[in-house]
N, C-alpha and C positions, 0 to 999 in steps of 0.2 A: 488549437485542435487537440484532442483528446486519443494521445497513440493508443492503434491495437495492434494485433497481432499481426493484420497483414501489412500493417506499417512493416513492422518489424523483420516480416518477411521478406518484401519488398526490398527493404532497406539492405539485410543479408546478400541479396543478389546485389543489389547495383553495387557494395562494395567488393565481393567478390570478381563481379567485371573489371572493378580498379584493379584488382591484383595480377588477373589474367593480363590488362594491359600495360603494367608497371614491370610486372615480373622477366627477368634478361633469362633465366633460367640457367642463371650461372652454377649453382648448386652449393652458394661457400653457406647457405643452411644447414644443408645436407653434410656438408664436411666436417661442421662442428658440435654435431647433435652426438652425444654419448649413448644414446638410446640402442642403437645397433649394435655396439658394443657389449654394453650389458643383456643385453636380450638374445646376444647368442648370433647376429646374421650381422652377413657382407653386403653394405648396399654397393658396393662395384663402381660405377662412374657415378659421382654425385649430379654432377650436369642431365645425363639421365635420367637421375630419380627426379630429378626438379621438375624436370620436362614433362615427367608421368603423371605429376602432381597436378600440373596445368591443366592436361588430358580429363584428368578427373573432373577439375572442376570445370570445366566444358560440356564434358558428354556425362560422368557418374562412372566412367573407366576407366581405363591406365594399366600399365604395365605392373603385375603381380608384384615388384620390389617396391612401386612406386604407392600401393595400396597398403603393403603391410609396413612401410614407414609412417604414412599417417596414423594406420590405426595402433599403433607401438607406442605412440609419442606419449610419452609421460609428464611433460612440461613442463622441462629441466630451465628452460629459458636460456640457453646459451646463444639460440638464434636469432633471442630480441637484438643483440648488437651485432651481427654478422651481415645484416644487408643494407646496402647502401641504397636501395630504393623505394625507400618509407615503407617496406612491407614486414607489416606483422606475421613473421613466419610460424608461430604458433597456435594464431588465430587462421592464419590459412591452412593449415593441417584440421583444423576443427571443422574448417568447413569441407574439405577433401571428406574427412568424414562423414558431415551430412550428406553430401552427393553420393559417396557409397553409399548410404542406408538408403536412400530414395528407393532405388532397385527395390528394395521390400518390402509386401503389402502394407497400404499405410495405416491399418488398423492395426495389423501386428507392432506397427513403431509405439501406436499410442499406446497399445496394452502392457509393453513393456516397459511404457514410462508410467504407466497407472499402476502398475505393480510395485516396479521401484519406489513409486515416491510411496504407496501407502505401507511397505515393508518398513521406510525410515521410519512416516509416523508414529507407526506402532512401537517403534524401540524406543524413538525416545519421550514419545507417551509414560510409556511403562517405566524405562530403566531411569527417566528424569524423578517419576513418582517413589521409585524405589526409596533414593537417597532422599528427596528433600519433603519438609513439611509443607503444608499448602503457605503459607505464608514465606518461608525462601524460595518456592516457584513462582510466586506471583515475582519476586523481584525481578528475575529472570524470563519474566512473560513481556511479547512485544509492548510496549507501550506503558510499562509501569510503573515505572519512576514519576513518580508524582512533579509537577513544575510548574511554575509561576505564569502568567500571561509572557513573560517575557522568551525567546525564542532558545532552544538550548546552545550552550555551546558545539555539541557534537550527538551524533545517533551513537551509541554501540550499538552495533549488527551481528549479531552471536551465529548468525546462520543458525542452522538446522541440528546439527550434529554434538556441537558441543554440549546440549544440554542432558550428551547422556553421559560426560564428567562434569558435573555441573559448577564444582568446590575453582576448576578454574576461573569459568568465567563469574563468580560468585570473587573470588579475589582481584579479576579485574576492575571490578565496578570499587572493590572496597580501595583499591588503589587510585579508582576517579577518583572516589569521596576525600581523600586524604589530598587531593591534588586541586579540591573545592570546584570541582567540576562539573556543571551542570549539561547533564545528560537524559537522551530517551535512552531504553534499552529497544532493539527491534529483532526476532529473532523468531526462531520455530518453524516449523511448516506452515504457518498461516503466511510468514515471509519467505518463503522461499527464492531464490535464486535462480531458479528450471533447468539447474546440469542434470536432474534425474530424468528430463523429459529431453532435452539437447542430445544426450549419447547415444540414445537407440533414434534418432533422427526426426522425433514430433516438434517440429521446430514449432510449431504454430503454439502449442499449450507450453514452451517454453519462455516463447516471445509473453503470452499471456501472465505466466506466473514472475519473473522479472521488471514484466511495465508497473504489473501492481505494488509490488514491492518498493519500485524507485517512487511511482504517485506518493505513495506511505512517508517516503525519506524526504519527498518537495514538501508535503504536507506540516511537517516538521519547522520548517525555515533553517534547521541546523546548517552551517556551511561548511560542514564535513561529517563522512560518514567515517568511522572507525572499524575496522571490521576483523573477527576474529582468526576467520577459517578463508584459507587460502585456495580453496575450491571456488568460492563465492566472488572472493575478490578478482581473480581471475577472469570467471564467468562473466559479473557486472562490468570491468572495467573493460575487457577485452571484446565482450560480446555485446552485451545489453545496452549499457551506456552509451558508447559511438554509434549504437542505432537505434538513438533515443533522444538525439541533441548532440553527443557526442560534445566539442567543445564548449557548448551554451548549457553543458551543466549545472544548475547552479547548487553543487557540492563537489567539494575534493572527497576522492573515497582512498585512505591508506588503511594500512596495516597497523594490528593494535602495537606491537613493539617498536614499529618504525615510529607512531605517534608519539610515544613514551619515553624512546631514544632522544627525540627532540624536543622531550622535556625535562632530560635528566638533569639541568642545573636549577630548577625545580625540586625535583625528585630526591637526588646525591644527599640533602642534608636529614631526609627522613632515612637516610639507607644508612639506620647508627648501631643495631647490634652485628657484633662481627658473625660472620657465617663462615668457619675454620674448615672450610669441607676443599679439597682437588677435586675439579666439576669437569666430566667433559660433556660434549653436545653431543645428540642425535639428530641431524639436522639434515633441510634439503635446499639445493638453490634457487627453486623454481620461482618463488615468491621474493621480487627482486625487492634487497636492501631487510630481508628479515635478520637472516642469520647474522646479518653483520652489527645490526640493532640488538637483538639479544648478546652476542658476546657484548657488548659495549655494555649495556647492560650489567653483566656479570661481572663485569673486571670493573663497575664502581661499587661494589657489593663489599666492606669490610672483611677481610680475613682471606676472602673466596680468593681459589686459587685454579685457574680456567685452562685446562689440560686439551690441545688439539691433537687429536687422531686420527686426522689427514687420512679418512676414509675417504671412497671414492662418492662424488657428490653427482644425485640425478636425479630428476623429480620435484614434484614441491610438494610432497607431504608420501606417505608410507602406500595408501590407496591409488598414488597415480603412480604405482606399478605392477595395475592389475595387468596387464598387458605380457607384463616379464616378471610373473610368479618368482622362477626359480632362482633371478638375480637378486629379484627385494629379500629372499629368504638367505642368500649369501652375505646380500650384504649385511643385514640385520646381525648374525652369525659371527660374520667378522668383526662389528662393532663390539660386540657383546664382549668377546676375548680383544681386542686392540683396549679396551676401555681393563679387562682383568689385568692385560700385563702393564696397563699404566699404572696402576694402583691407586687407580680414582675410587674418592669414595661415596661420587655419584656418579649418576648417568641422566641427563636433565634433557626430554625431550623436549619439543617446540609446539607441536600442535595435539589437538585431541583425539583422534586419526591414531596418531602413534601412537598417543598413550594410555589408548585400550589394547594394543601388543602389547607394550612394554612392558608395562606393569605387572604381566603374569608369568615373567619374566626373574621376578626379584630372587626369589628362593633358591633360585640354581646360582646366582651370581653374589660374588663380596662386598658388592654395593648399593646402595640404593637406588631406586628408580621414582625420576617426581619428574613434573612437568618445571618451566623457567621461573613461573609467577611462582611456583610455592617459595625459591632460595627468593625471592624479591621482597613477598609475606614475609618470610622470616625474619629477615634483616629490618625490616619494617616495622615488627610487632604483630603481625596479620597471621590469623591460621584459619584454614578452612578445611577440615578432615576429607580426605578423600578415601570416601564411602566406596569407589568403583573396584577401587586396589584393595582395600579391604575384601570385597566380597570376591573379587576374581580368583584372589590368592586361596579364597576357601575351596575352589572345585570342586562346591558340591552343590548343586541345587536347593535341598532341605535346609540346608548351614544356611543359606542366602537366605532365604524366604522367612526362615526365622531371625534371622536379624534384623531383617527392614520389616517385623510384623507389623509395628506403631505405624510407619510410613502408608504400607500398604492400606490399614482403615482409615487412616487421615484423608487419602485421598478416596478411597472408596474403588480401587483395583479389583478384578476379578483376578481370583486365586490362579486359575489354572491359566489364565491368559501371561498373566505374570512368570508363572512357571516355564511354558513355551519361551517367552521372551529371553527370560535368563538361560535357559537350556541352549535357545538356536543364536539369539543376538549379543552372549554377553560372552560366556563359556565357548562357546562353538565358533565365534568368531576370533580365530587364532590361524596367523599364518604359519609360524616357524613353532615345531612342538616346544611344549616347555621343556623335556626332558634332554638337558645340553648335548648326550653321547649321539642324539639323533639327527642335530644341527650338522648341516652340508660341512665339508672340511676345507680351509682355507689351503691347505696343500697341494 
């Protein structure tokens, strides 16, 4: 049988009834989530909030603490190990979510995810055309890795997002190829994930845009999917997948570092030029077994010297603290100076989320700013210019436009569309100002 939407739907409720019936409403979730913390508020008795949470997903109401915990949640993941009664506590705050949104008219939900997702398109329509020529976008297009009748070893799933730095996932693949790897790539908004349609609560064209995707990945025969972006992997493995088969999947979906990780005796003997740099992380916990896969990573790296700055750790990526603006811009802030008085001479973000902050970031600091894969490229022999840092660092719209001119007629860009783009998605998209005297005071 061939799942739709209201499978899927379907499927969301009756496992959300597991939870209602599973759930002791002890609260050791609620005890151990940093979210409240950083976000400035007292959840008071956790047993309570747990309790409010149930409430919700019942009726769509609950106790005002028990409402603004779910919609806070950043998806730090510290609550996957906290409950002793099979309950995904991260995934049931998702759906606490969806039952809030229900309350509001359901054409307003969907417009808000029709907006969402065509505002991504467009960026990374444009900003992927910016940097590359049509021939490195096709490699980076779902399905283009050319292959044999025979089944690949693995999907890359670049998700959506990343192809507005594209030079990373452009070094993932070249680190398959080196690793004899045979791969699809899957990725874009043709493949989307449907978090942009899940958050404001159109669960229906979420369920739709995720079943398609996964058909895409069965279609394949691969028995693992590889996936870049930690919104996705999340989304699929948390949400989509378990109501979609769930156990009878037939692929494992991990994380590209985690996969990488457990091919580093593999990997170790191409890692031969020394890389002489003190590196520290910008990292988040939320994406369980990343962080610890990239240091490992890093500390097989010749020369590299892997610097911890035992910042405070929430979240799984820079974006899943739009909820707590003012903490993600502290912390960022503190990072920046905890990484100056180490006297690292880099700062090596994880995902591509950050490292469209980050990077606009370089000028005011003594260090560089690169994503994990470029010190990997490096040591390896691998370089992929990153075109995004290039142009962010110029601040100027006209600078940008004439740089990527060749780009822009290759693909055949409308001028002014482009201009918008770079003006509101590339430049404008800036949480913490560049100019350091302006950054919140760790004091």
């Amino acid at each position: 049988m061939v799942a739709t939407a209201t499978n899927f739907l379907d499927s969301l409720d009756q496992r959300v009834e597991e939870i209602i019936d599973a759930c002791t409403k002890c609260g050791d979730c609620v005890a151990v989530c940093p979210t409240p913390g950083a976000a400035g508020f007292d959840v008071g008795d956790a047993a309570a909030v747990a309790t409010g949470v149930i409430d919700i997903l019942k009726t769509g109401e609950g106790p005002e603490i028990s409402a603004k915990w779910a919609n806070s949640c950043c998806g730090s993941g510290f609550c996957l190990s906290a409950c002793d009664y099979g309950i995904n506590p991260r995934f049931m705050l998702a759906m606490a979510q969806r039952a809030l949104r229900q309350t509001e008219p359901e054409q307003d939900r969907r417009d808000t995810g029709k907006k969402a997702f065509q505002s991504m398109s467009r960026g990374v329509r444009v900003l992927s055309r910016l940097q590359l020529s049509p021939e490195l976008l096709d490699r980076l297009s779902p399905s283009s890795h050319p292959l044999s009748t025979e089944p690949p070893d693995l999907v890359f799933y670049t998700g959506c997002n990343v192809l507005r730095t594209p030079h990373i996932g452009l070094l993932c693949l070249d680190v398959l190829d080196r690793l004899d790897t045979r791969y699809e790539v899957h990725g874009g908004p043709a493949n989307c994930c449907g978090i942009l349609q899940m958050r404001p609560g159109d669960s229906e064209n979420a369920g739709k845009l995720g079943y398609k995707t996964i058909e895409r990945f069965i279609r394949s025969k691969a028995p693992e999917v590889v996936s870049w972006c930690p919104t996705c992997q999340i989304q699929f493995s948390e949400t989509v997948v378990p109501s979609k088969g769930g156990e009878n999947s037939p692929f494992d979906m991990t994380m590209f570092a985690v996969y990488l990780a457990k091919r580093l005796d593999e990997l170790r003997p191409m890692l031969t030029t020394p890389v002489n740099k003190r590196v520290a992380l910008h990292e988040y916990p939320g994406a369980i077994g990343v962080t610890e896969a990239v240091i490992e990573l890093l500390s097989a790296i010749p020369g590299l010297e892997f610097v911890d700055l035992k910042m405070l750790r929430i979240g799984y990526q820079m974006t899943s603290l739009r909820a707590a603006p003012d903490a993600g811009k502290k912390l960022l802030a503190e990072t920046f100076q905890a990484a100056e008085d180490a006297n690292v001479t880099t700062l090596a973000g994880v995902y591509h989320a950050d490292h469209r902050e980050l990077v606009a970031h370089e000028n005011a600091w003594p260090f560089e700013i690169v994503n994990f894969m470029e010190l990997i490229g490096e040591s390896m022999g691998l370089h992929r210019e990153d075109l995004f840092k290039r142009y962010k660092l110029m601040q100027d719209v006209d600078a940008i436009l004439a740089a990527s001119k060749d780009t822009i007629e290759q693909n055949g860009l409308d001028l002014e569309t482009a201009r918008d783009v770079v003006l509101n998605g590339m430049l404008g998209e800036q949480l913490l100002p560049i100019d350091r005297t302006l950054h919140p005071s760790s004091k």
